[in-house]
Structure formats: structure tokens, C-alpha cells
C-alpha positions as CSV (number, residue, x, y, z in Angstrom):
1,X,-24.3,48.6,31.5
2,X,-24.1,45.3,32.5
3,X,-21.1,43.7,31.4
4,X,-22.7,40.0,31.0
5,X,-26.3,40.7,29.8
6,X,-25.4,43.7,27.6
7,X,-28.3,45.3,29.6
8,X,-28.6,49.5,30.2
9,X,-30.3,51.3,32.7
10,X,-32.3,53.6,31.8
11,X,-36.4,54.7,31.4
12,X,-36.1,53.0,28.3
13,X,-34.7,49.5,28.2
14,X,-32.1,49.2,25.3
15,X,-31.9,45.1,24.2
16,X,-28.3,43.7,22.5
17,X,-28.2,40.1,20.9
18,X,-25.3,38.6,22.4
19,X,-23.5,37.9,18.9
20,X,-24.4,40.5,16.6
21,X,-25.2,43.3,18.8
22,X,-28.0,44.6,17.3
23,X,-30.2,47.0,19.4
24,X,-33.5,47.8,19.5
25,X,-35.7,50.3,21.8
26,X,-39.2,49.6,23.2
27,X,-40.6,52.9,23.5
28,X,-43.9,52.3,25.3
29,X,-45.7,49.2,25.9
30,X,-49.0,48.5,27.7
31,X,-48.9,46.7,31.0
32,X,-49.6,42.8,29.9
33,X,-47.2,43.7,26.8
34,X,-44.2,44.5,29.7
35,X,-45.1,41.1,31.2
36,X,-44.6,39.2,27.7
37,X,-41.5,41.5,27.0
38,X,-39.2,40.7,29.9
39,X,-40.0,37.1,29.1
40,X,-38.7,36.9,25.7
41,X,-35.8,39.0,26.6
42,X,-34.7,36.1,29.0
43,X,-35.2,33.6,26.4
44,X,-32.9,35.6,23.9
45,X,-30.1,36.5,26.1
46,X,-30.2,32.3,27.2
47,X,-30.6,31.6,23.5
48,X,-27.7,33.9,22.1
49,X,-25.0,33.1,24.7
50,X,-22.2,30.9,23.2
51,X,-21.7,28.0,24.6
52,X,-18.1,28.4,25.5
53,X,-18.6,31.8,27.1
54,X,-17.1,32.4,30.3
55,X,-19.2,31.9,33.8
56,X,-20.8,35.2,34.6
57,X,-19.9,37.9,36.5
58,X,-21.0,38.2,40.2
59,X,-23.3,41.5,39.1
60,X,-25.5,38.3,37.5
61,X,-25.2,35.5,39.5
62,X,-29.0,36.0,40.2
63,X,-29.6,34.4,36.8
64,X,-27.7,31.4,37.1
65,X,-28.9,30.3,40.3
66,X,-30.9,27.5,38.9
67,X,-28.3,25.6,36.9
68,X,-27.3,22.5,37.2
69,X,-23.6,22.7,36.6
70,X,-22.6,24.7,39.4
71,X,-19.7,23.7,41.5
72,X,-18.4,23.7,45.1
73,X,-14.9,24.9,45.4
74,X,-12.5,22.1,46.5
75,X,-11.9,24.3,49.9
76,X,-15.6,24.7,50.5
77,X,-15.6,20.3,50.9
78,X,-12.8,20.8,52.9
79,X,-13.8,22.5,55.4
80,X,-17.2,21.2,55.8
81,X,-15.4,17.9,56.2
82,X,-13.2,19.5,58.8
83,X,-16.3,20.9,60.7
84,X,-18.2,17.7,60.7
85,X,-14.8,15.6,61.9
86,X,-14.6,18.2,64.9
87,X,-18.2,17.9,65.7
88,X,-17.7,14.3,66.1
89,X,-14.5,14.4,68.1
90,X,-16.0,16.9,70.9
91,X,-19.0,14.5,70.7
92,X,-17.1,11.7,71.0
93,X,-17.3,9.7,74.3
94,X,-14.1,9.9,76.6
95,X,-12.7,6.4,77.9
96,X,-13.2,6.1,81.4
97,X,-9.9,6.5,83.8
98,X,-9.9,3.1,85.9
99,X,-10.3,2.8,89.9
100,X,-7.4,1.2,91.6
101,X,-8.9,-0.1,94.9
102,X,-6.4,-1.9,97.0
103,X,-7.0,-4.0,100.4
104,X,-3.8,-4.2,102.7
105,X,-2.7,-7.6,104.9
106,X,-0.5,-10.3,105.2
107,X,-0.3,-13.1,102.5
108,X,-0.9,-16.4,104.1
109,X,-3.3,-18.6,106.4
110,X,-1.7,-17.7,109.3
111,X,-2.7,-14.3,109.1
112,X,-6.1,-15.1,107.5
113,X,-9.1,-13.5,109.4
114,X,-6.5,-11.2,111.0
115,X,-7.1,-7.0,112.7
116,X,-4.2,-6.7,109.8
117,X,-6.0,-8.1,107.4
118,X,-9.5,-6.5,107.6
119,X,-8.2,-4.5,104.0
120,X,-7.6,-8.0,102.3
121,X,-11.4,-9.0,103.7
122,X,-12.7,-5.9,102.6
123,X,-11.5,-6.3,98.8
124,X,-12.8,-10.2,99.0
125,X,-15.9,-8.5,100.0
126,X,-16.4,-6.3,96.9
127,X,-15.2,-8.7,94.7
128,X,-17.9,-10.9,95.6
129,X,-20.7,-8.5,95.2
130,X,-19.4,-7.2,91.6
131,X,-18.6,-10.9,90.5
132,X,-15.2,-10.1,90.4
133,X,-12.4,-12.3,89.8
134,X,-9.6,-12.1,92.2
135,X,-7.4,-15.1,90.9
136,X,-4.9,-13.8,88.7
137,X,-1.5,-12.8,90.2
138,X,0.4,-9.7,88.7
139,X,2.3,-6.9,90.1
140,X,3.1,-9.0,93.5
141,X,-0.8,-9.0,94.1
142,X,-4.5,-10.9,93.9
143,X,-5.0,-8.9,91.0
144,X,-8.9,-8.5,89.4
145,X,-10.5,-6.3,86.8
146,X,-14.8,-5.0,86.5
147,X,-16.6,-2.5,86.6
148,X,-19.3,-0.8,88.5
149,X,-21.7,1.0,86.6
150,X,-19.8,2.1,83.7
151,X,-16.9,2.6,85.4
152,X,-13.8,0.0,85.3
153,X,-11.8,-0.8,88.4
154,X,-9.1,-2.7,89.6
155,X,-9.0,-4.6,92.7
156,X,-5.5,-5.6,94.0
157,X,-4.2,-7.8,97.5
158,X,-0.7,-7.0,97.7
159,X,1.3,-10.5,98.4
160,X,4.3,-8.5,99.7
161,X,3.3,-8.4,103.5
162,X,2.2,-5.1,104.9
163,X,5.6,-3.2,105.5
164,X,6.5,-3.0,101.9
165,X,3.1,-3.1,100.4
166,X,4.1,-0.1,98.2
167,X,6.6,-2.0,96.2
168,X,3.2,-3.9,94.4
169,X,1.1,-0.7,94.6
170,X,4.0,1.6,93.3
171,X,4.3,-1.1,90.2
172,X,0.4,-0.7,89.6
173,X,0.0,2.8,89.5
174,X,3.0,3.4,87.5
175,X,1.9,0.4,84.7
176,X,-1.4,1.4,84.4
177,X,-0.7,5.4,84.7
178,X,-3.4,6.0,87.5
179,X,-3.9,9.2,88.8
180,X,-3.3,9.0,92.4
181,X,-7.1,10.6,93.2
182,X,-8.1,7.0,92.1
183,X,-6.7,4.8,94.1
184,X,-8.5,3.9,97.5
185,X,-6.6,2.3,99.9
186,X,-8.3,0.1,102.6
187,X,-6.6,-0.9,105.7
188,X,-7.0,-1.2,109.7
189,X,-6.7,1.3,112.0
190,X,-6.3,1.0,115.7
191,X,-7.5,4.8,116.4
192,X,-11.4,3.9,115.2
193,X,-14.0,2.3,117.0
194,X,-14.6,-1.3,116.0
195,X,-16.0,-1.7,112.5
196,X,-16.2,2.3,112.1
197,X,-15.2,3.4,108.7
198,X,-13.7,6.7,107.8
199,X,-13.3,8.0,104.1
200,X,-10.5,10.6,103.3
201,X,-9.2,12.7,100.4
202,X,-5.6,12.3,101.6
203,X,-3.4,12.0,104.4
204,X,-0.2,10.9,106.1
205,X,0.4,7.5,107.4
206,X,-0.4,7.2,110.5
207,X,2.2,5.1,112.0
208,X,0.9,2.6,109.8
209,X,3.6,0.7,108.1
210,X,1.9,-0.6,104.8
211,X,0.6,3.1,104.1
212,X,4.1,4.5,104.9
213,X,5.6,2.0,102.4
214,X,3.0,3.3,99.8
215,X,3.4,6.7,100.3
216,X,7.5,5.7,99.5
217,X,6.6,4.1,96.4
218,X,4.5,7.0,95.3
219,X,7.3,9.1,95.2
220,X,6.0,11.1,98.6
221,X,2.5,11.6,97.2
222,X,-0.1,11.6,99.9
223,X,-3.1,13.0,97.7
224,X,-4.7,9.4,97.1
225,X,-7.9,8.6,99.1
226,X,-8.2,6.1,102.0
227,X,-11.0,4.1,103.4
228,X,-9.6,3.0,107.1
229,X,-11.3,0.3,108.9
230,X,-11.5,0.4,112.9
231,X,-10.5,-2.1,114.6
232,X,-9.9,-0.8,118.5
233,X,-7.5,-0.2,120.7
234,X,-5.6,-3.3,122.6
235,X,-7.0,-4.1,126.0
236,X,-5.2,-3.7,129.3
237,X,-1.5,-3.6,128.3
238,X,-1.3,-5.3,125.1
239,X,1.1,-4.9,122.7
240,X,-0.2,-3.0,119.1
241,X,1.6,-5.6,117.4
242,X,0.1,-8.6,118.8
243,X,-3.1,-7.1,118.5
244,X,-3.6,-6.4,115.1
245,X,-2.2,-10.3,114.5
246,X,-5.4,-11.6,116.8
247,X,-8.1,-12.8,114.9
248,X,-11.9,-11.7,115.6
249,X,-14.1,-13.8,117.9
250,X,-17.4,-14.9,116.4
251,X,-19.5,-11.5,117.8
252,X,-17.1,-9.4,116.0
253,X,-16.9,-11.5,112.6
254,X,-21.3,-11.1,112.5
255,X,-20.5,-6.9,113.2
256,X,-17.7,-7.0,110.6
257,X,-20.1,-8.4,108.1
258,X,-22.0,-4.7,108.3
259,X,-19.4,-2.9,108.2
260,X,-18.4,-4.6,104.6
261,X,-22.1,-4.3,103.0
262,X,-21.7,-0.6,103.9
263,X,-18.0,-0.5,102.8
264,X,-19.4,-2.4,99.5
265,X,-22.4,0.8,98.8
266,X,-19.2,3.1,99.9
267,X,-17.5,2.0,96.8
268,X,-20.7,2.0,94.7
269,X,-21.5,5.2,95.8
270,X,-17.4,7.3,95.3
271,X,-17.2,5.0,91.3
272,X,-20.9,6.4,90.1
273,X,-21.4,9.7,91.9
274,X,-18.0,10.8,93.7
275,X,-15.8,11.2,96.7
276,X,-18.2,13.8,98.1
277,X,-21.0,12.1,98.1
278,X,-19.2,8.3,99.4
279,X,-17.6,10.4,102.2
280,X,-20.9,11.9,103.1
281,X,-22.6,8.4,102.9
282,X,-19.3,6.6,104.7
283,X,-19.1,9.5,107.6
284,X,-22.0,10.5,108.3
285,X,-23.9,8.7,111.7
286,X,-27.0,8.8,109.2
287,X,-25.6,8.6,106.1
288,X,-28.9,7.2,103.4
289,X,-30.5,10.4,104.6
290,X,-28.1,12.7,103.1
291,X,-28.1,10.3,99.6
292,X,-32.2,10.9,99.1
């Protein structure tokens, strides 16, 4: 018997009214007769339920799926609302980690336009192209902020001079919490052709003196990318150090002027699709082909 309906199984269906529990048996009925019975049944048993009966059983649930008072358990809302607020938190879109993209040189005119100095020229460059702003002064540096793309950066000119460069990088980094795989250091190097540019992942100094001070400040880290800048070797018996102060004759200023446009699509290239595909485009002796 069902507990809620008052309803027996059996060949012959046995019919209770709720309240006064009076049965009655249907013996035999013809087909269109069965069809009129089981519809009045449904409208006694509705008809001769109290109304302060208690909700049915789950054996009966079938009948009550059409009312209008049925309620969602308090847990139920709470853990759709728990789904849908982790849906939108994996969906949600990640803030961007910022570029820190420092030139090295002197501070000064009288090392302006300078072998030292072709890291200074090379940030003025891309500052320029990106509408960039390089007149604010913080950490010790020409500091600047844009993006490219959707991707923010920071372009800095340390004011320390060279040899202790890393005391304004070191204060960046550590502000700003910049992983050291994003910051790009551009400076000279004596050991490239003229106007060659190398990309690296990582790397020691090199003798270089504003590199070594960085790699100081960074606690010993080397794992921070480097775009180097060639500049030559001295002639005849010059001394390194009087060479890099030299400034470049007119031929080399026009050659220096390709070397930053490609420096600039360098950049463009490591903020939107990565450091593989900038080194590829940076150190490669045809690099657009490898980009198509």
C-alpha cells in the first residue's frame, strides 16, 4: 500500500477517501469507463487531502511535480551560487605582468651620442615609436610607462652612470615585483659587429661594468634577457675605455638609425608573441622570413 495515496496493488484496484476511509472495489469496467475512472480518482484523492497534511512521501513525488509551492533547499542556492562565482573567476581575465625594458649610459651631454650610450638611444628610440613619455624621474632613472599591444611596459634610463647602474634597476624590480624573465636590458658591446644586435635569455656580464652592477643588485640573478648592441672593436691600439666614450661619425649615426627600427619591431615582436620568436626575428641574418 501506498502510504500517501492510500492506494493497493493489486488486479483489483481498492479506493480509500483520505478522511473517512471508506473503500470501495471496481470489479470490472469497460475500456472508456477505466479512462473516466482513474480521472476521478485523482480528483478525490486531491479533493480529500487536508490541507495541513504533511508533504508527500518520495514513493509519490510523481504527483506533485506540477505544484507551485515547491521549494529549493537553502544548500541547493548555495551551491549554485558557488558554481556560478567559480565559473567566473576561471573566466576571469588575468592582469598582465609588466615589461621592464632598461637602456644603459651615462647621464649628461657630455656623454650624449656616446658607444656607451647606444642603450640610452635605444630606449629614446622606442619611446618615440609607442608615444611614450620618458620625463618623469623615479628610482634614479628617466622613467616612462605604455603599452604595446595589450601589454604594459616600463621604460627606464638609469641616471646613476654605467658602473652602478644596478643600484636604480635593483630599486625597480624590487618596487614593482618584476620577475626577472621581464626585464630586457640594452647596452653596448664591443665583441659585435657595428650595429649587430644579439637577443639572449640570460647570461653573465661580460666584462661589462653596468651589467655586472645589475647582476649585484639582483642578488646574483643572471636569468633576465639582454638585447646587446655592437658597437666594434677599437682600432689600432686604442684603449676600450676611450672608445666606447667616442661618439659616432655621421655614416654610423644613418646605420645606427636601422639598427633601432629593427631593435623597435624586436620589442614589438618579444611583448606580443615572445622571446622565441624576438630572438628568431633579432638573430637571424633573415629574420621576416622566419615571422611569415
Amino acid at each position: 500500500m501506498n502510504t500517501a495515496t492510500g492506494i493497493l496493488s493489486s488486479s483489483s484496484s481498492t479506493f480509500f477517501n483520505y478522511n473517512r476511509c471508506h473503500p470501495f472495489v471496481i470489479s470490472s469496467f469497460t475500456s472508456s469507463y477505466k479512462t473516466h475512472i482513474r480521472s476521478s480518482w485523482k480528483r478525490r484523492v486531491w479533493r480529500s487531502m487536508p490541507m495541513n497534511s504533511s508533504p508527500p512521501s518520495s514513493s509519490s513525488s510523481s504527483l506533485y511535480s506540477g505544484a507551485s509551492d515547491t521549494k529549493i533547499e537553502p544548500t541547493v542556492l548555495s551551491s549554485v551560487a558557488a558554481g556560478l562565482q567559480t565559473f567566473k573567476e576561471k573566466n576571469k581575465p588575468t592582469k598582465q605582468q609588466p615589461w621592464l625594458i632598461v637602456g644603459l649610459g651615462n647621464p649628461g651631454k657630455l656623454y650624449n651620442r656616446t658607444r656607451h650610450n647606444v642603450g640610452f638611444e635605444m630606449v629614446d628610440a622606442i619611446a618615440e615609436a609607442e608615444g611614450i613619455s620618458m620625463s618623469k624621474v623615479s628610482f634614479k632613472a628617466f622613467f616612462g610607462k605604455g603599452c604595446i599591444g595589450d601589454t604594459p611596459l616600463m621604460l627606464a634610463k638609469p641616471q646613476t652612470f654605467m658602473n652602478v647602474s644596478g643600484e636604480s634597476v635593483g630599486a625597480i624590480v624590487s618596487f614593482c615585483k618584476i620577475p626577472p624573465k621581464q626585464v630586457l636590458v640594452i647596452y653596448d658591446d664591443l665583441d659585435l659587429p657595428f650595429g649587430k644586435l644579439r637577443l639572449l635569455p640570460k647570461g653573465g656580464h661580460g666584462g661589462h661594468n653596468g651589467m655586472k652592477s645589475i647582476i649585484n643588485h639582483l642578488k646574483g640573478n643572471r636569468e633576465f634577457p639582454r638585447l646587446r648592441i655592437g658597437i666594434g672593436r677599437p682600432p689600432g691600439k686604442m684603449e676600450a675605455a676611450a672608445y666606447v666614450l667616442k661618439r659616432f661619425n655621421k655614416q654610423e649615426s644613418e646605420e645606427l638609425e636601422f639598427t633601432f627600427q629593427t631593435g623597435i619591431e624586436a620589442i614589438r615582436v618579444l611583448l606580443l608573441q615572445g622571446f622565441d620568436k624576438s630572438a628568431t626575428f633579432v638573430n637571424s641574418p633573415k629574420p621576416l622570413k622566419h615571422l611569415q
